[in-house]
N, C-alpha and C positions, 0 to 999 in steps of 0.2 A: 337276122342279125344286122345290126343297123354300125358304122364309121360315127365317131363321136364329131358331133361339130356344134359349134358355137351357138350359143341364144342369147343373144342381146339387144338393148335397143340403141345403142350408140356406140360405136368404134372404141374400141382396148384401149387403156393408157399400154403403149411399147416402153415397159419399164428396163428392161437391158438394156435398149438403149439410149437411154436418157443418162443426164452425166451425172446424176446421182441417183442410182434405183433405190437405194433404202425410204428417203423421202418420195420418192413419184408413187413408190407401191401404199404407202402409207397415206400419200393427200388421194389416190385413187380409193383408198378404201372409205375417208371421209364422208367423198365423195358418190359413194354405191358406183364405181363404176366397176366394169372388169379390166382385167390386166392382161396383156401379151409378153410371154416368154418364151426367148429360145432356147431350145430345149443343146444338149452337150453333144448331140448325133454319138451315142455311145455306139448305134448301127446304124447306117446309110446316111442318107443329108439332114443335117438337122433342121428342122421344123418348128414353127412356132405353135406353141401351146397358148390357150385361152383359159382364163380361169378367173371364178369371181374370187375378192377379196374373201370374205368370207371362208371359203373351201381351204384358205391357209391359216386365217386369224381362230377358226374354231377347233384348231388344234395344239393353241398356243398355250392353254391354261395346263395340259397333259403334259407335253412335253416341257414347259417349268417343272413341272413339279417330277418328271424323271429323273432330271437335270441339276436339280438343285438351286435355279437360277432365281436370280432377283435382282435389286437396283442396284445392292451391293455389288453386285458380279462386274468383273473385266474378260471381255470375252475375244478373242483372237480368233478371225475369221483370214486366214493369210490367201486362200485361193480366190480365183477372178468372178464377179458377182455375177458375170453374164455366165455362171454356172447355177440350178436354182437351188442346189443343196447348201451353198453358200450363200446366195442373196438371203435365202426362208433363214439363216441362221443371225445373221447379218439384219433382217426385220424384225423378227423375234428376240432377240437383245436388245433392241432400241426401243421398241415397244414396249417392253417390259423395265426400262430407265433403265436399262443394264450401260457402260460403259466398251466401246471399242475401241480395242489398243491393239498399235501395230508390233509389240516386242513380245513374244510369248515369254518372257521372263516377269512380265506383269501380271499376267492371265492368268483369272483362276476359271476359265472356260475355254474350249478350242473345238474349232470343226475344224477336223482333219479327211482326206483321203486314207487307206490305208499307205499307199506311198508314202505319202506327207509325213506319215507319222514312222513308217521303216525312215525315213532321212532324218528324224528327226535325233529317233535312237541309236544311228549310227552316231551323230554327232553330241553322242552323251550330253545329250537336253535335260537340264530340271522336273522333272516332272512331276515332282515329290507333290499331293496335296492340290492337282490339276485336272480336273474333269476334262474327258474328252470324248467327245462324241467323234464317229467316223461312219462314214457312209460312201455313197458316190462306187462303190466297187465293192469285195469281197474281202470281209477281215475275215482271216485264221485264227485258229484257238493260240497258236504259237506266237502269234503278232501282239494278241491279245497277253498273253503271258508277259510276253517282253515288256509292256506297257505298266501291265500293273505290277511287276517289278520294279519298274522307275518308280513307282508312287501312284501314277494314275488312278483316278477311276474311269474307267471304258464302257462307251455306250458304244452300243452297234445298230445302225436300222440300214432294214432294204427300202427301197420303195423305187416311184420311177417319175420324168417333170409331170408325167400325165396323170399317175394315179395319186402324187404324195408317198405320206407314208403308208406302208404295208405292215411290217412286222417289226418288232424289237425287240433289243437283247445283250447279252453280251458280247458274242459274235455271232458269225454265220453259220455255224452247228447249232446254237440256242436262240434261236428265232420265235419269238409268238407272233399270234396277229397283233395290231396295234388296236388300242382299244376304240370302240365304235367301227371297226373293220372287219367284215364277214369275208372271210378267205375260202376259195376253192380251187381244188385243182380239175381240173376237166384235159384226160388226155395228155397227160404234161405241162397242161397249160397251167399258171396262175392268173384267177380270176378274182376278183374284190369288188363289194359294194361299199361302199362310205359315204358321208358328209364330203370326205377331201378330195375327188377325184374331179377334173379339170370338165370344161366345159366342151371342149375336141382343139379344132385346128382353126387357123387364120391363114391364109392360104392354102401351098400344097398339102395332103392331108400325109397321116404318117399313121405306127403302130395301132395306134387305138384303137378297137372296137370295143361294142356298148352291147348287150342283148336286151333283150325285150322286160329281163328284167330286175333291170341296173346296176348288173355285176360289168365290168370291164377290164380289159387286158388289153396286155402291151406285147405280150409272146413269150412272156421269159417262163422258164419251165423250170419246174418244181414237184417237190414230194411233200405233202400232207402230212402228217403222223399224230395219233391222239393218245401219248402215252398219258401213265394216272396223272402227272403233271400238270396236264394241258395240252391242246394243240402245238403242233411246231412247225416251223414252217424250214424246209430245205431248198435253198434257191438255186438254180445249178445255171442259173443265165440265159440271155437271150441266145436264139437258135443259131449252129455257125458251123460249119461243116469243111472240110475237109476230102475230097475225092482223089482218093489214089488208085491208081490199075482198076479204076472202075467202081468201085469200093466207094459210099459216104459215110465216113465218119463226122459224128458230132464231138466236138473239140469238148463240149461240157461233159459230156461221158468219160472222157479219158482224163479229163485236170481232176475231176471229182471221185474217181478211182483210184490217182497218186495222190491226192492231198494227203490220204491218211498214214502214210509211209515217209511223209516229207515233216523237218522243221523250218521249210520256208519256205517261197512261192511257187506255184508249177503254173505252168502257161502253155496249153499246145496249141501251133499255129499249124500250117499249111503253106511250104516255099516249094517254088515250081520244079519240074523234073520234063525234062524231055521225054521219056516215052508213060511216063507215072501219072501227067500231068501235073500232080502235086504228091508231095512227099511227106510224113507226118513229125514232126520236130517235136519235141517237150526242150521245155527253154526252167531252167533251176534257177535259185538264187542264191544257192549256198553246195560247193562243191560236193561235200562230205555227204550230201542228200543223194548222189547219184550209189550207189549198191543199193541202196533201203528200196529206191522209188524203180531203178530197172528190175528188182527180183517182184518189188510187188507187179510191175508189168507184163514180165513174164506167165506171173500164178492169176493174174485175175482177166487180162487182154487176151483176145483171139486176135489173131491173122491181119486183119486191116489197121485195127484197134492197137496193135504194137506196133511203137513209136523204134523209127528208124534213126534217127538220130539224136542225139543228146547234147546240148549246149549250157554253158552256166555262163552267166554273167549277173557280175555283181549287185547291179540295177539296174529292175525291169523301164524302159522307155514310157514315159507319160504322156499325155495329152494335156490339153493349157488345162482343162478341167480336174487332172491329177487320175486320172484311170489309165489301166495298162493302154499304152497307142499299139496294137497289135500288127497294124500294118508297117511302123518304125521297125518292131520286133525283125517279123519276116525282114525287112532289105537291112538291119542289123546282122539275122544269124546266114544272110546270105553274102554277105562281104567278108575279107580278108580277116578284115576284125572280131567277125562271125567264127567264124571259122578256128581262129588261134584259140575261141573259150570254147572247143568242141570237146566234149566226155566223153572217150572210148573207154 
C-alpha cells in the first residue's frame, strides 16, 4: 500500500489562496495545470491536497443534472471558499454561467452545511421552490424532513477534499455510490476508485492512502449494503475514540446507535476525568430527545459504551468550514455554561 502523492510537472496553482479562487481554479484548468487545496482538517492539521482540474471538471455534467442547474440558476454558496465543498460549488455555478448571489432570498440554489441549514430553519427562511444540496458533515432523515417541509428539495453527498464525491442521496441513511465510483468497504474502512480522487499531498502528507489497485481512503468507516434497490452506503465517520477506566470507545458507534431514537442531533465527545481519564458525554439538540435517546442507550450500550452524562444545548458549535468543532464542544460541556444545559 503506497501514501497518495502528487504527479506533476510544474507546481500547483495554490487556489485557496489566491484572492479569487473561483477564477484561479478555472484559468488553472485552461491551463492543464493542477491545483492545491487546503483541505478543512475535519481530523488533525490540515493538509494541502493536490488535484488536476480535471478530477473536479469531470463530474460537473452529473452533478447538473442532479441538481437541476443551469445558466438560469442563482446559486448561494454563503460558507468560506478556503473550504472545498464550497469552492467545487462556487466553480461549478460559474462554469455552468449559473449566477452568484449573496441573499439566499434570491437563490434558487444553495450549498449548505447541515448546520447552515438547522440555522437557517430556525430562522423561518423561505425555502419554498429552493434546491439545496448539503454536504461537509452528516444530514439526518429529520433535518432532511424539516427541509422539505419548508419547500426544499435536498441533496445530500458524502465525500472527502481527497476523494471528491463518494455517495449521494437524499441523506445519510439513503447514500448510493456516485456514479463512476466503485465503493468498498474493507474492515470498516471506505475505499473508492474514481475519475475524482485527488492526486495526494503538497507538503506534510495526511489521510490518504492509495493501494496498488486505485481504490483509496481517507479512514472514515462505513457499512456497505446491497438491498434490491441498489448499493448503500452507511457512513459512520472518521475514527475517534474516547478512553475511559481503560475502556476505548469509538464516539461513531455510540452517535450511530442514538441517532435512531433522536429527532435532532447526537454528538458524543470525550471531557476529561481525573482518575476516568476521560468521561463519555452525548451532547442533544433538542431537549425532549433525552428519555427516547437514554432508554435506547440503556437497551443497545454495554458498560463503557453508556454515556455518563447528558447535555443539550440548543446549537451544536461549528467550525469556519460549518461542521461540528468537537473540541469547542468538550470546553463548551465542561464550563459553567456546560453544565447549566446538563439532562439528568
Amino acid at each position: 500500500m503506497r501514501t497518495g502523492r502528487p504527479q506533476r510537472s510544474e507546481p500547483p496553482v495554490r487556489v485557496t489562496s489566491a484572492t479569487d479562487p473561483v477564477a484561479a481554479f478555472l484559468s488553472a484548468h485552461a491551463q492543464g495545470r493542477p491545483v492545491a487545496l487546503a483541505t478543512s482538517a475535519t481530523a488533525g492539521a490540515p493538509r494541502t491536497v493536490v488535484r488536476t482540474t480535471e478530477s473536479w471538471v469531470s463530474s460537473f455534467a452529473t452533478v447538473r443534472d442532479l441538481i437541476g442547474l443551469s445558466a438560469a440558476s442563482r446559486v448561494w454558496v454563503p460558507g468560506p471558499l478556503r473550504a472545498t465543498m464550497n469552492l467545487f460549488a462556487a466553480v461549478h455555478a460559474t462554469h455552468a454561467g449559473a449566477t452568484l448571489v449573496g441573499d439566499p432570498s434570491a437563490a434558487t440554489h444553495a450549498h449548505l452545511t447541515p448546520g447552515a441549514l438547522a440555522a437557517l430553519l430556525a430562522d423561518d427562511a423561505d425555502l419554498a421552490g429552493m434546491t439545496v444540496v448539503v454536504a461537509g458533515d452528516r444530514l439526518s432523515p429529520a433535518l432532511h424532513a424539516r427541509a422539505t417541509d419548508a419547500g426544499a428539495e435536498v441533496h445530500h453527498y458524502y465525500g472527502a477534499a481527497e476523494l471528491s464525491f463518494v455517495a449521494w442521496g437524499p441523506h445519510a441513511d439513503d447514500l448510493s455510490p456516485f456514479p463512476q465510483v466503485e465503493v468498498a468497504v474493507r474492515d470498516g474502512e471506505i475505499w473508492v476508485r474514481s475519475p475524482y480522487v485527488c492526486s495526494g499531498y503538497d507538503g506534510t502528507p495526511g489521510a490518504l492512502r492509495v493501494d496498488r489497485g486505485g481504490f483509496a481512503t481517507v479512514g472514515d468507516r462505513g457499512v456497505l449494503t446491497s438491498p434490491p434497490a441498489g448499493a448503500r452506503l452507511m457512513v459512520l465517520g472518521r475514527p475517534g475514540a474516547v478512553t475511559t477506566g481503560g475502556a476505548t470507545v469509538p464516539v461513531a458507534d455510540v452517535e450511530t446507535a442514538l441517532r435512531t431514537a433522536a429527532s435532532g442531533d447526537v454528538v458524543a465527545v470525550g471531557v476529561p476525568h481525573p482518575t476516568l481519564g476521560e468521561v463519555l458525554v452525548v451532547v442533544l439538540t433538542r431537549a425532549e430527545d433525552h428519555p427516547p435517546v437514554s432508554a435506547a442507550a440503556r437497551e443497545v450500550l454495554e458498560g463503557a459504551e453508556r454515556p455518563r452524562l447528558w447535555f443539550h444545548v440548543p446549537e451544536l458549535p461549528l467550525t469556519p468550514a460549518g461542521k461540528v468543532d468537537r473540541d469547542a464542544l468538550v470546553s463548551l460541556v465542561s464550563s459553567a455554561e456546560g453544565r447549566a444545559g446538563r439532562l439528568v
